[in-house]
Each structure stands twice: as C-alpha cells, then as structure tokens.
ROTIRO-30787 format. One record per residue (C-alpha): x, y, z. Coordinates in steps of 0.05 Angstrom, whole numbers, plus 5000, padded with zeros to 4 digits. Each point is the difference from the previous one (the first is absolute). Example, Ala and Ser with C-alpha at 12.3 -4.5 7.8 and 13.67 -1.06 7.14 Angstrom:
// ROTIRO-30787
<rec <5246,4910,5156>>
<rec <5027,5069,4987>>
//
This chain:
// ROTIRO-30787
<rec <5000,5000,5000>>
<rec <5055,5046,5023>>
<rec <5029,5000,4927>>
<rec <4933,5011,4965>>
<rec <4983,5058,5047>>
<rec <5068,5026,4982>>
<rec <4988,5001,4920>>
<rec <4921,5038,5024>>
<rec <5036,5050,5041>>
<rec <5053,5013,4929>>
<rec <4938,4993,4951>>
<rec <4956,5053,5039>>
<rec <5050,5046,4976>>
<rec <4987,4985,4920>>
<rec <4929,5014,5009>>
<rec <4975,5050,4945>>
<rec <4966,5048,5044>>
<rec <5011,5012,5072>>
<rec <4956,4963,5046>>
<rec <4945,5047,5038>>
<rec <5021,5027,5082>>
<rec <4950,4943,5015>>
<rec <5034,4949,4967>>
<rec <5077,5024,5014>>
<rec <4983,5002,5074>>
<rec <4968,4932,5000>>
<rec <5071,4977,4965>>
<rec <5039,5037,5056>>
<rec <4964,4964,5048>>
<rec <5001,4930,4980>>
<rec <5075,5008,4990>>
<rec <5014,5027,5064>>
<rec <4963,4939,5029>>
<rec <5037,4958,4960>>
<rec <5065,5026,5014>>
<rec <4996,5023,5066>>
<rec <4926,4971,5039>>
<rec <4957,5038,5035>>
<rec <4999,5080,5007>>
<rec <5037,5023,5055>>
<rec <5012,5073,5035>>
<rec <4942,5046,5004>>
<rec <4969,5023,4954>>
<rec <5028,5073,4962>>
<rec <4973,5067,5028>>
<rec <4947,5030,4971>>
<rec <5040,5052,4953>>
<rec <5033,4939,4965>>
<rec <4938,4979,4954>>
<rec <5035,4958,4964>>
<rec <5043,4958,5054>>
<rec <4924,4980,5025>>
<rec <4977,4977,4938>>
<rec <5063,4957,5001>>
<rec <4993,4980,5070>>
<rec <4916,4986,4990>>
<rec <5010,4959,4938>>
<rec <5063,4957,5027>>
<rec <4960,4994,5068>>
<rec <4941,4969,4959>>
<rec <5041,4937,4978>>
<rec <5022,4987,5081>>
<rec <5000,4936,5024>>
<rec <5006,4976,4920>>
<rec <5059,4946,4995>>
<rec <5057,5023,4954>>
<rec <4989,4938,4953>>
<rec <4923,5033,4992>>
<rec <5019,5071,4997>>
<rec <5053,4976,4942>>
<rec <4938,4964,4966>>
<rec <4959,5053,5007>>
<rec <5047,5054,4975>>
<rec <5011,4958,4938>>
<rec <4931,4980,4980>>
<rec <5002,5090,4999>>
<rec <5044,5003,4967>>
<rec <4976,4952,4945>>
<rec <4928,5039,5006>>
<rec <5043,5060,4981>>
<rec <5036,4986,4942>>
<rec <4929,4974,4968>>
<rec <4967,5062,5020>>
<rec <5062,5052,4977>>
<rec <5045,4948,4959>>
<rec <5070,5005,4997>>
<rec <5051,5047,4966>>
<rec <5024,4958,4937>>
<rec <4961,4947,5003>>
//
C-alpha cells in the first residue's frame, strides 16, 4: 500500500486543474493521518483561518489507521484525476 500511496501523492501533482480548498484539505488530511496519526496540539488561534481548516479536516480522519487513511487518500486521488485528468495524458 505504502508504495501505491506514494505514486497518488506524485500523480495528484499531474492533475490538469487544481483540485477545489475542499478537496486539497481533504488530501492534507488523509496524508497527515497517514504519515503521522491522529491530530495533535490545539487547535490554531482564531486569526489563523487557514491552520483551522487544516487542523478541522486532519482532525476528521482521527482514530483512522494509517493503512486506511493511505486507502482512502488514493481512492482521491484516483476520483481526481477522472474528474480533472491529468497533464499529458
């Protein structure tokens, strides 16, 4: 799994148009649970907008094992390049 989340998080960078705040913060969240497990520190101040969305979205996918966050963030991934393709391809 680890390698095939590897090629998603290199692919999502070929897609043809960038993904919507919605679906880049869903990304950023799945691969911090991945990568690093559940949300820790608080949560940013309220001047930092968009540290919170960060936080919110990565503190959605708590508790989510790695191996399912990996899964997760590649079946996006895949959903992504058929909804924007890819650049060459």
């Amino acid at each position: 799994m680890k390698e095939t989340f590897e090629k998603a998080r290199e692919e999502v960078q070929n897609l043809s148009t960038k993904p919507n705040n919605t679906e880049l913060l869903k990304l950023y969240g799945l691969y911090k649970q991945a990568t690093e497990g559940d949300v820790t520190g608080d949560r940013p101040g309220t001047f930092d907008i968009k540290g919170q969305f960060k936080y919110d979205f990565w503190k959605r996918y708590q508790g989510k094992s790695a191996e399912d966050a990996m899964q997760e963030y590649v079946d996006l991934v895949n959903s992504l390049k058929e909804k924007y393709g890819v650049q060459g391809g």
